[in-house]
Each structure stands twice: as C-alpha cells, then as structure tokens.
C-alpha positions as a Markdown table, in Angstrom:
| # | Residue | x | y | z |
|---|---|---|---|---|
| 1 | Unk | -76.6 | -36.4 | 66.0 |
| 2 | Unk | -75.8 | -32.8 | 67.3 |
| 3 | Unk | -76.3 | -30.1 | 65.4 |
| 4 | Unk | -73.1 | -28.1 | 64.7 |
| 5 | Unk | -73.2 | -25.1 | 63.3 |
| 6 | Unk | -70.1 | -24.0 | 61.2 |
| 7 | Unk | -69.6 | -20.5 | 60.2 |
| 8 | Unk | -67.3 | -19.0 | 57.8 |
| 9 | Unk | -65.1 | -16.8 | 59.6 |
| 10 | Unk | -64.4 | -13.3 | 57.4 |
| 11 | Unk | -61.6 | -11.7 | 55.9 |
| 12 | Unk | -60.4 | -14.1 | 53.1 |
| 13 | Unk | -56.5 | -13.7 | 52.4 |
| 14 | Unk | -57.6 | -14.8 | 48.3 |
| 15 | Unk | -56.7 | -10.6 | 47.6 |
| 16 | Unk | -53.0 | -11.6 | 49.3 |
| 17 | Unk | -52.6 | -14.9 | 46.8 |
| 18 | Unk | -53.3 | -12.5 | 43.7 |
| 19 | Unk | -51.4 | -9.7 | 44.7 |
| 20 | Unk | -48.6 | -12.2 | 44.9 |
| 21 | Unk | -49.1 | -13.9 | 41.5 |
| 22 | Unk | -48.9 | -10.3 | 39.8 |
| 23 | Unk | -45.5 | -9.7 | 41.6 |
| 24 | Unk | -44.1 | -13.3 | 40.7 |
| 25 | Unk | -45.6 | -12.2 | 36.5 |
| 26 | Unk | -44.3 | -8.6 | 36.6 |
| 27 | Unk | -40.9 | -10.2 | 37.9 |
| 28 | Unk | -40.6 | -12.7 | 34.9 |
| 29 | Unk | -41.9 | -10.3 | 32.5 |
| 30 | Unk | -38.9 | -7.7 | 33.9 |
| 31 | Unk | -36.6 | -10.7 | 33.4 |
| 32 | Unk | -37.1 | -12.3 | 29.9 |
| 33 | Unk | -38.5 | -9.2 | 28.1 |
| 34 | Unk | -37.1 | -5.8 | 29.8 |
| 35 | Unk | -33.8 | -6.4 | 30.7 |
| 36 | Unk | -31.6 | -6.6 | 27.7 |
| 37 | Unk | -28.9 | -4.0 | 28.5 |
| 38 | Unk | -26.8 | -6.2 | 30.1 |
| 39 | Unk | -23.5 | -7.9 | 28.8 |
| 40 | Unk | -24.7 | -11.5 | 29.0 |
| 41 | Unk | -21.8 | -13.7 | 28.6 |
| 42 | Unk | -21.8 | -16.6 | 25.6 |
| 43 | Unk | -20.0 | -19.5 | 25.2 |
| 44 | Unk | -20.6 | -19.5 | 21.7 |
| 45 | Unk | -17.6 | -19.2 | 19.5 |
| 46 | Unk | -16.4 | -15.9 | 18.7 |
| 47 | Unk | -17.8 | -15.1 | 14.7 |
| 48 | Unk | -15.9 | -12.9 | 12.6 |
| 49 | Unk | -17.4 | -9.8 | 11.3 |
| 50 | Unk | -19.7 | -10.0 | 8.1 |
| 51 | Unk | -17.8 | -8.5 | 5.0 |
| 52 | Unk | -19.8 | -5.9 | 2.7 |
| 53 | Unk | -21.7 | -7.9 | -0.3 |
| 54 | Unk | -20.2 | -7.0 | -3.8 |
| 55 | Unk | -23.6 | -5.0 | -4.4 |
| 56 | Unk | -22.9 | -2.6 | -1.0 |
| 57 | Unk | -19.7 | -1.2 | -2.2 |
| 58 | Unk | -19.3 | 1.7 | -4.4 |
| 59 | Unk | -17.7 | 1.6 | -7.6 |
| 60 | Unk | -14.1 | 3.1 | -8.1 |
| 61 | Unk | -11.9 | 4.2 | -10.5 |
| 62 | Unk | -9.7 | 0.9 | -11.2 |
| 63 | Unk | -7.7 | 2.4 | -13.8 |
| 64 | Unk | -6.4 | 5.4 | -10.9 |
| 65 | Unk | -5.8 | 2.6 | -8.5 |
| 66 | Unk | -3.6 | 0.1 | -10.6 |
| 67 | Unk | -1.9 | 3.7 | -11.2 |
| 68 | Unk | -0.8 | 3.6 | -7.7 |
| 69 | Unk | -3.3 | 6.8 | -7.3 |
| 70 | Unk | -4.1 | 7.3 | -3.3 |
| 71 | Unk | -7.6 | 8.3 | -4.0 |
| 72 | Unk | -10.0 | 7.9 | -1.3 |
| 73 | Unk | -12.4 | 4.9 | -1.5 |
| 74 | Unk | -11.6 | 1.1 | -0.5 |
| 75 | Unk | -10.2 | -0.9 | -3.5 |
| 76 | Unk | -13.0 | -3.5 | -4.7 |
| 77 | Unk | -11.9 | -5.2 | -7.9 |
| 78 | Unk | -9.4 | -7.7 | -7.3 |
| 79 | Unk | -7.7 | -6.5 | -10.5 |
| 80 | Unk | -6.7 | -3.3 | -9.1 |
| 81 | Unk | -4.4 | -5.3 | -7.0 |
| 82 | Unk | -3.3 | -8.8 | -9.4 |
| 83 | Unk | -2.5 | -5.8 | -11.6 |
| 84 | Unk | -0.3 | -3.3 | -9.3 |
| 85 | Unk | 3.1 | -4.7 | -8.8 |
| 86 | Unk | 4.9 | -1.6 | -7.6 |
| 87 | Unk | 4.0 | -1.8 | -3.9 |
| 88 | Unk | 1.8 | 1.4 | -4.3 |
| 89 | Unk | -1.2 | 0.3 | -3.0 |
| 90 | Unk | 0.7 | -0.2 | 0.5 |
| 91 | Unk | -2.1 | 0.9 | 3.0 |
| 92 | Unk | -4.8 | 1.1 | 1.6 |
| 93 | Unk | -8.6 | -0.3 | 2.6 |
| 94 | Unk | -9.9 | -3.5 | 0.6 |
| 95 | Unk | -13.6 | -4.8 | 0.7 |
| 96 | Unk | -13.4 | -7.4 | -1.9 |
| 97 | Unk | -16.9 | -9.4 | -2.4 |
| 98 | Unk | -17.1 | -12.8 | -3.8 |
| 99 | Unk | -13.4 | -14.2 | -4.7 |
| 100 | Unk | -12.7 | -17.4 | -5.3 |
| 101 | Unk | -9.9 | -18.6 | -3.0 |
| 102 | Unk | -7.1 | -20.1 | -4.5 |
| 103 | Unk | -4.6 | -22.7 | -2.6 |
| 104 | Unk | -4.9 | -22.7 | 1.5 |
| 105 | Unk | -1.7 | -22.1 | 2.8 |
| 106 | Unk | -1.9 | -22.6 | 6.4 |
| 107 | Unk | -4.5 | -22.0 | 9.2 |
| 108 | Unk | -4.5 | -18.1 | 8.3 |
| 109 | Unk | -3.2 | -17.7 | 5.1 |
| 110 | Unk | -4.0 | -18.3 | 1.5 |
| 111 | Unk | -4.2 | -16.8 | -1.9 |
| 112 | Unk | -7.2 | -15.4 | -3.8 |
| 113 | Unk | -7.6 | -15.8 | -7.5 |
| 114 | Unk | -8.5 | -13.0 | -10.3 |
| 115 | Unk | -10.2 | -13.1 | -13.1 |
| 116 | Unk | -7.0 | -12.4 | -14.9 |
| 117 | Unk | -5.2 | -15.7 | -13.5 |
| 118 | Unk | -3.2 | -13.9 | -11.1 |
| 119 | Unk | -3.8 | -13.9 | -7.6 |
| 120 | Unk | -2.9 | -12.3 | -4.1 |
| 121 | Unk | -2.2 | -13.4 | -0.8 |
| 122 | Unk | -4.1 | -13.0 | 2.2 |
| 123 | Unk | -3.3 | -13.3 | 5.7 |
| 124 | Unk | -6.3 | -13.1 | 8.2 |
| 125 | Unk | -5.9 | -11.6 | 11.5 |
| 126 | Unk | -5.8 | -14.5 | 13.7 |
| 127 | Unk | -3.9 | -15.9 | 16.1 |
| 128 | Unk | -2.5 | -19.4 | 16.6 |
| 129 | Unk | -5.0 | -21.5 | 18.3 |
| 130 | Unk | -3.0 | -25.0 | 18.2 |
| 131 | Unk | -4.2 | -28.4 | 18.9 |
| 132 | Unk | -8.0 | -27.4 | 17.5 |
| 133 | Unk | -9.2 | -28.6 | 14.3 |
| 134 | Unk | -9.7 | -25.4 | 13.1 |
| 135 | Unk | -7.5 | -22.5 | 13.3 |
| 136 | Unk | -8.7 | -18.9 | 14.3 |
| 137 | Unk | -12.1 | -18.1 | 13.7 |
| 138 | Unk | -12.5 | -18.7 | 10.1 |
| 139 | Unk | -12.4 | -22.5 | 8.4 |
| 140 | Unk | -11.3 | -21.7 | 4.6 |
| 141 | Unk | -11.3 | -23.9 | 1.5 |
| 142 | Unk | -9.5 | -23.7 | -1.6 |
| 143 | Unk | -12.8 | -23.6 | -4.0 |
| 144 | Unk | -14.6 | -21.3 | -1.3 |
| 145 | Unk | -15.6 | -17.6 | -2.4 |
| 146 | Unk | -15.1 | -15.0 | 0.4 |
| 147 | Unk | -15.7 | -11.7 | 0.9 |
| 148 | Unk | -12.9 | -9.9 | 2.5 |
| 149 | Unk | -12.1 | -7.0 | 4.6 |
| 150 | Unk | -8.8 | -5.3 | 5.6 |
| 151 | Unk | -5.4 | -3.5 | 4.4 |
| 152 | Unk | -2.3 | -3.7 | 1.6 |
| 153 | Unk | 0.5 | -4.3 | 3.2 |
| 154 | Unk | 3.9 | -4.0 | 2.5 |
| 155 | Unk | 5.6 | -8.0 | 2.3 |
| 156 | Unk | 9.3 | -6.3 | 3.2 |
| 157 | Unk | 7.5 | -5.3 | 6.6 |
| 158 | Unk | 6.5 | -9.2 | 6.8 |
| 159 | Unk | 3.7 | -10.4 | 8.8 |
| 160 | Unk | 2.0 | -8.7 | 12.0 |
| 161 | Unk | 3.5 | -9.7 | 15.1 |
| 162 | Unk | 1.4 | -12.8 | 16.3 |
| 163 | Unk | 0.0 | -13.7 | 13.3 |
| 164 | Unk | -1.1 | -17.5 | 12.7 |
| 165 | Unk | 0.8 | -17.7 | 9.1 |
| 166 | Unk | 3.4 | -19.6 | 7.6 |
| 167 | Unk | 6.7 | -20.1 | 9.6 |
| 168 | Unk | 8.9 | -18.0 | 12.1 |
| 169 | Unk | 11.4 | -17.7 | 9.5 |
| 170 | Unk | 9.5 | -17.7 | 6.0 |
| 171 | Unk | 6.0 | -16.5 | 7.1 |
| 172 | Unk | 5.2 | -14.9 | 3.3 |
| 173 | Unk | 5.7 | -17.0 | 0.3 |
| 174 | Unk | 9.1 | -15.5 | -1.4 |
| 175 | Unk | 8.4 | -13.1 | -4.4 |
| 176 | Unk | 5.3 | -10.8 | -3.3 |
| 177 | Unk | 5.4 | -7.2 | -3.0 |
| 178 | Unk | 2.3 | -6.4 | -1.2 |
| 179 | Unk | -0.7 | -8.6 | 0.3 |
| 180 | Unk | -4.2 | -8.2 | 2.2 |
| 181 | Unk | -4.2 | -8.2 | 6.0 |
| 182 | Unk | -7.6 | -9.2 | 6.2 |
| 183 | Unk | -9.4 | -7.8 | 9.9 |
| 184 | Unk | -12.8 | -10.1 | 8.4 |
| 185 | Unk | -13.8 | -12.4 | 5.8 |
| 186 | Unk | -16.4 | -14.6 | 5.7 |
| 187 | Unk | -16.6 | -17.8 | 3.3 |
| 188 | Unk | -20.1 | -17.0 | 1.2 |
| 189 | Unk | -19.9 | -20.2 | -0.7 |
C-alpha cells in the first residue's frame, strides 16, 4: 500500500459558523423580546373596558344628588338615581359597581334593579351587529351583576344615533325620564 500523507490544510472557517449563530440569536432575541412598540394586529374580539370595582370609587353625598345637586363626583349608589325622578341628574358621570341586572330588553338594552325595588334603564354604546349570536361586545343576563360606566341622559332626547336598542320608532320603554348611556360595563357575576 502507498503511503499517503494527508495534511490538514489551515485557516478553519469554525470562527465564521459562530459568528453566524450569534447573529441568527441576537435577531430572535430582537424579535420575541425587544420589539414591543409596534401595533400588532389581533383578531381577537374587541373587549369592553373594565368598569371601576365598588371599593375604587369614592363615596358621595347621595342625599345632594337625589337633590338634583350638580356636585362634582360620578354618582355611585344606584339610589341616587331609582330615587331622582325630576330629570336632574341629566349629564352626569355614573360608575355603578355590582348591580343586579333586571329584565334584558334587547341586544343593548336592559334595566338594573335597586335595592329599593325600583330600577333604571341602561342602554350600552353598541352598535347593531345582526346575524351574530351575540350583540355588540357585551353578552348580558337578567340575574347577572355588572359594573357600569357612562352618562344620564335625558329619555325626551331618545337614544344616540346608531344605537343597538329597542325599535326605530319606540327605542326607550314609554314612562322614563332619564337613563344610563353606558360607554363600559362588564358582567362580574
């Protein structure tokens, strides 16, 4: 047999291979950990914003507010509405935690009970989204409790232009004076 003499040749390219591998892990670091800036679209369904727990608002005067006061301060106590019948309370902020709602009336509409018996109706803003098995963006229950964001508003001005409640030519139940347009609520039992 002949005797063949094989030499390693120098200059290994194993220094190129690395230098590589830390580009390609300094890339995907970039990309799952760094780079979170961005709008990244979802095609998750659209939530509605959380409403303030009962224990995160402050306490108001109730008594001013059934008075048809205008003092500063969101109403809280569903009282301070099932007991104003005037109309007074006509713009301003509610943030009512825990309610019990009452009967559904449509898709984005239904009444919340007191503790007195009385209740108030509440039309979320929502719009029409037909053929879906549920409405809008929020699926409530009569026997649910929700916490609920929004503004009085005047019934004689009836509802916002657009809104998903009751019909084109009776869309608030005949005899209120006021009710909630609701901007969030969110079902908490």
């Amino acid at each position: 047999m002949a005797d063949i003499k094989i030499e390693k040749k120098g200059g290994s390219l194993w220094w190129l291979w690395a230098l590589i591998a830390l580009i390609v892990i300094g890339l995907l670091l970039w990309l799952f950990l760094g780079n979170d800036d961005d709008k990244r679209v979802s095609n998750a369904p659209a939530t509605v914003a959380a409403a303030p727990m009962q224990q995160d608002m402050a306490p108001i005067d109730n008594g001013a507010m059934a008075a048809g006061s205008t003092a500063a301060g969101p109403i809280t106590d569903i009282v301070a509405i099932t007991g104003n019948t005037d109309g007074s309370l006509v713009g301003r902020d509610v943030r009512l935690g825990n309610v019990p709602v009452g009967d559904v009336v449509g898709d984005a509409s239904f009444w919340v009970n007191g503790p007195d018996g009385k209740k108030v109706y509440v039309v979320l803003n929502e719009v029409a989204t037909p053929n879906t098995p549920i409405e809008g963006r929020v699926d409530v229950d009569k026997g649910d409790s929700v916490d609920v964001v929004g503004t009085m508003r005047a019934a004689s001005e009836g509802a916002p232009e657009g809104a998903a409640v009751g019909t084109k030519t009776d869309p608030l139940p005949a005899g209120i004076t006021q009710y909630i347009y609701a901007e969030s609520a969110k079902v908490v039992r």
